[in-house]
Phi, psi and omega in degrees: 000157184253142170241132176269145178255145189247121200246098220065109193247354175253161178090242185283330162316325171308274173334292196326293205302345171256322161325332189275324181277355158284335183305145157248034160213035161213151165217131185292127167289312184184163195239150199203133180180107177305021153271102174285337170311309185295332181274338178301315212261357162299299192316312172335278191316320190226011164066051208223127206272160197286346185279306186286022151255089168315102176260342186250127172284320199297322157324313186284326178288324160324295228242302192236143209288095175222173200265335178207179180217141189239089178290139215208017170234099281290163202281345173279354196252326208316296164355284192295316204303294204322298179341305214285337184242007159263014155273317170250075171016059200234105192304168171188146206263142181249192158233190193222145049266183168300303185237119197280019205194148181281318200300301183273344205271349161272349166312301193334274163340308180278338193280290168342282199287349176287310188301317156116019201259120161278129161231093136283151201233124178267081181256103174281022202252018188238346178244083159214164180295325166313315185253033168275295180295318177286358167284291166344309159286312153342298199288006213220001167099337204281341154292339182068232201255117160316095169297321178200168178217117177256132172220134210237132177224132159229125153205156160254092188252165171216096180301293194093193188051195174327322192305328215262332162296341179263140160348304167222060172332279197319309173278015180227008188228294232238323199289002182277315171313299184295326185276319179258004143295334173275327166306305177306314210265004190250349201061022189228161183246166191299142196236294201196139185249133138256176181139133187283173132231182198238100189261099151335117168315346168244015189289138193257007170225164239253022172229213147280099167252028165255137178216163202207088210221161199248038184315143154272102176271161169272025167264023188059346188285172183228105209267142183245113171276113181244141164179159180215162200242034211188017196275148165290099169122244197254137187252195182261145158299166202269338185277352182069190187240149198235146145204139202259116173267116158240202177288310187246028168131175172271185156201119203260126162234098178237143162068014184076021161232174174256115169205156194278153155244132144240061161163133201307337207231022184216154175218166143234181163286148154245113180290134204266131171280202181296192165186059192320324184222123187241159182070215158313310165296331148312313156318314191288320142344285173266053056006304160289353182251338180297299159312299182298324195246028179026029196244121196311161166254171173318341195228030187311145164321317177285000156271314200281005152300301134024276175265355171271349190261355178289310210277335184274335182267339151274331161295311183294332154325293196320296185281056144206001185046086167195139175289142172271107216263125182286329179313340190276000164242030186257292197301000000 
C-alpha cells in the first residue's frame, strides 16, 4: 500500500479519513491541521498515533516517509499546501475547486510539470454510475446530435464560514461540479459564458447566491444554467436536474434517476450502469493508478483548469455584462 500524508482533517477532511482508511492501495502516514481539536479527534477515530499529528505541514514533510500528499483545505490554502509537497517529491491529490484564482491555480500546473509531479483535482460528482451511464449514452449516438442542455440545480445550505463571505459563492464553490460535468458528459470543453446572478431578498450570504448562465460549447450546443444556493422549499439532488435535448429524443436526469423521451407524452427508464467505488473511493483509486503508471489521470490539474477557467469567465461576464471567451483566461 502507498502512503499518504492528509493535510485537513475536520470538516470535509473528516469524511477523506474513513476513505482513506477503508481504501486498499492508500494508508494515512500522517494527519497534519492547525485545529488540534479536529486532529486529535481524526486520530481518535483511526488510530492515527499522536506522533504522526501534525499543527506544522512543513514538520510533516520533514519527519515523514510518504508517497503523496491529499490536500483536504480550503482553496485560499491550496497554492502553499501543493507547492510545499511536490517540492518535496511528493504526488498529490487536492479537492476543489484548485484554486481560489487563475494566477495560482497555472503557477500550480506549470510547477507539477516542471517537477515531474501528478496534481490531481478531486472532483469527485464524475466517479458515481450517473454521469457514467449518461456519458456513455451520449457516447454512443442514441440521442443523435445534441442542441441544448438544461441543468436546474437548487439548495439551501447554511455552511456558516468562509462560504457565506465570498463574493460569488455559488459560481466560485459550488457551480464548478457542474461545469466540469458539461465538459465529461458533453466531451467538449467550453467556448464562451455569458449571465447574471441573483440575489434573493432572503439570501443569507454576503455575495450572490443565484446565477442564471449561457455556456457555448465548442461542439455548438449551447448548455442554460439555471441555480440557487439560497432556495425555499422543495431542492434538487446536489448533482441538479439535467436534460440533454437531441435530433433523436431527450435524455432526462431527474431527481438522480434517468430516463429517454423519443415522443412527447412517453419515457422509460435507464438502467445506471455499474460503478463499485463511487466518489472519494473512486478518486482515490485512480489516483493509484495515476501514481503508479505515472500516466496524468482524468481529472489531472491541467484539465480541470479548464472547468475552473468557467467559474472565473462567469464572473468576469457578470461584472462586465459581456459574453465571455475562455480564451481570454487561457491563453
Amino acid at each position: 500500500m502507498k502512503r499518504l500524508i492528509q493535510v485537513g482533517v475536520g470538516g470535509m477532511g473528516a469524511h477523506w479519513t474513513g476513505v482513506v482508511a477503508a481504501s486498499h492501495k492508500w494508508q494515512a502516514a500522517a494527519y497534519v491541521d492547525t485545529n488540534r481539536k479536529n486532529l486529535m479527534a481524526a486520530a481518535a477515530r483511526h488510530g492515527m498515533p499522536r506522533s504522526r499529528c501534525y499543527t506544522s505541514l512543513a514538520r510533516a514533510l520533514r519527519e515523514i516517509e510518504a508517497d503523496a500528499l491529499l490536500d483536504v483545505t480550503p482553496q485560499q490554502f491550496r497554492k502553499d499546501v501543493c507547492t510545499a509537497a511536490m517540492e518535496c517529491n511528493l504526488d498529490v491529490l487536492c479537492e476543489k475547486p484548485l484554486t481560489g484564482n487563475l494566477r495560482d491555480a497555472k503557477t500550480l500546473v506549470s510547477r507539477a510539470q516542471r517537477l515531474g509531479r501528478i496534481l490531481m483535482v478531486a472532483q469527485n460528482y464524475r466517479y458515481t454510475a450517473l454521469p457514467q451511464t449518461v456519458k456513455r449514452f451520449l457516447a454512443q449516438g442514441k440521442l443523435g446530435t445534441v442542441g441544448s442542455v438544461d441543468i436546474g440545480f437548487h439548495k439551501g445550505p447554511h455552511f456558516g464560514g468562509y462560504r457565506e463571505k465570498m463574493a460569488f459563492p455559488l459560481v466560485l464553490d459550488m457551480s464548478i461540479h457542474h461545469f466540469d460535468l458539461v465538459r465529461f458528459l458533453m466531451a467538449s470543453d467550453v467556448r464562451a459564458v455569458q449571465g447574471v446572478t441573483l440575489c434573493a431578498p432572503w439570501n443569507w450570504f454576503k455575495g450572490d447566491a443565484g446565477v442564471m448562465a449561457a455556456l457555448e460549447l465548442d461542439t455548438g450546443s449551447c448548455v442554460n444554467y439555471h441555480a440557487s444556493w439560497v432556495a425555499n422549499g422543495w431542492e434538487t439532488p446536489w448533482n441538479g436536474n439535467w436534460r440533454f435535448d437531441g435530433s433523436r429524443g431527450a435524455l432526462l436526469w431527474e431527481n438522480d434517476e434517468l430516463y429517454v423521451s423519443n415522443s412527447p407524452a412517453k419515457r422509460r427508464k435507464l438502467r445506471q450502469v455499474a460503478w463499485p467505488l463511487v466518489g472519494q473511493a473512486g478518486l482515490l483509486d485512480a489516483f493509484a493508478r495515476a501514481v503508479q503508471s505515472r500516466q496524468q489521470p482524468e481529472t489531472a490539474a491541467a484539465d480541470n483548469l479548464k472547468s475552473l477557467a468557467v467559474t472565473h469567465a462567469l464572473v468576469r461576464a457578470v461584472r462586465e455584462k459581456r459574453r465571455v471567451e475562455l480564451r481570454e483566461l487561457l491563453e
